[in-house]
C-alpha positions, 0 to 999 in steps of 0.5 A: 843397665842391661837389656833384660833388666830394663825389659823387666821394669817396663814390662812392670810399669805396662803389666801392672796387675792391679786385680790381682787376689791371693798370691799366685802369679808374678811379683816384680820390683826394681831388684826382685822377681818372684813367682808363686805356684800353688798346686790343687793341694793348696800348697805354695811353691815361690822361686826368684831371686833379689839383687843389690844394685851397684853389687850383682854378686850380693843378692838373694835367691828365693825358694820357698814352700809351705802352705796358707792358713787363713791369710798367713803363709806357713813355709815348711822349713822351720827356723829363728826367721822363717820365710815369710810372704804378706800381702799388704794392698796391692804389693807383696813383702817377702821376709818382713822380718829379715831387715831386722835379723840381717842386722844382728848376723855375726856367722855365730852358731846361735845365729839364724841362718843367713837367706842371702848366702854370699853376705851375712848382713844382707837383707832378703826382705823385698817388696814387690807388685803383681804383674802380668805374664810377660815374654819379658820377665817369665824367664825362670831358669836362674837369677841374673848372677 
C-alpha cells in the first residue's frame, strides 16, 4: 500500500467530521475522495476521483457542477444517468444509479455515456464520509493515476 494512501485512511479515521451539514467540504473513502466548493451564488463545484483496488488504472474521475434545489443536487450537464450527489446520514453517495447503468453499458450509441472512461462496465458510484481538512488528504491536484 502506498505512503499517501495510507495517510488518507487515517486522516479519515482521526478526521471524522460527524457534524458536518449540507455538502461542502472533503468527502473520503477506502477508494474516493471528493471535495465540494460551493460559491456566494449557491452553485456546486465537486472534484476527485474513485479507484479500483487491485486495478489503479480502472477508476473514475469526478468533476461535476450544478446547483441544489431543496435537498437534490441538480448537475448542469444533462444525460440518460446524470451526476448525482445525496446525503444519506452521515455519508455522501456519489452517482447512486451508475451501479445500475454500468451493468447494461455495451459502447452502443443509444448507451449513456461511460463516467469511468477506461472501462465501460465500471461503476462511479461511491459512498463516502466527511472529513475534516487534513495536510494529508487536501492535495487536489490529480488523481492518484
Amino acid at each position: 500500500m502506498s505512503a499517501p494512501l495510507q495517510r488518507e485512511r487515517i486522516a479519515l479515521l482521526e478526521g471524522f467530521d460527524d457534524k458536518r451539514a449540507g455538502l461542502a467540504g472533503i468527502w473520503l473513502a477506502y477508494n474516493a475522495i471528493l471535495e465540494i466548493t460551493v460559491d456566494k451564488d449557491g452553485r456546486l463545484t465537486a472534484h476527485g476521483w474513485k479507484w479500483e483496488q487491485g486495478d489503479w488504472k480502472a477508476g473514475c474521475d469526478y468533476d461535476m457542477t450544478g446547483k441544489m434545489a431543496g435537498a437534490t443536487f441538480c448537475a448542469d450537464e444533462q444525460r440518460k444517468n446524470p451526476d448525482t450527489l445525496e446525503r444519506d446520514h452521515a455519508m455522501l453517495i456519489v452517482n447512486r444509479l451508475d451501479d445500475a447503468f454500468a451493468k447494461k453499458r455495451s459502447g452502443k450509441d443509444e448507451d449513456d455515456e461511460a463516467k469511468c472512461k477506461r472501462r465501460l462496465d465500471n461503476s462511479s458510484t461511491a459512498r463516502l464520509f466527511p472529513a475534516r481538512p487534513s495536510a494529508d488528504i487536501d492535495n487536489f491536484f490529480g488523481s492518484i493515476r
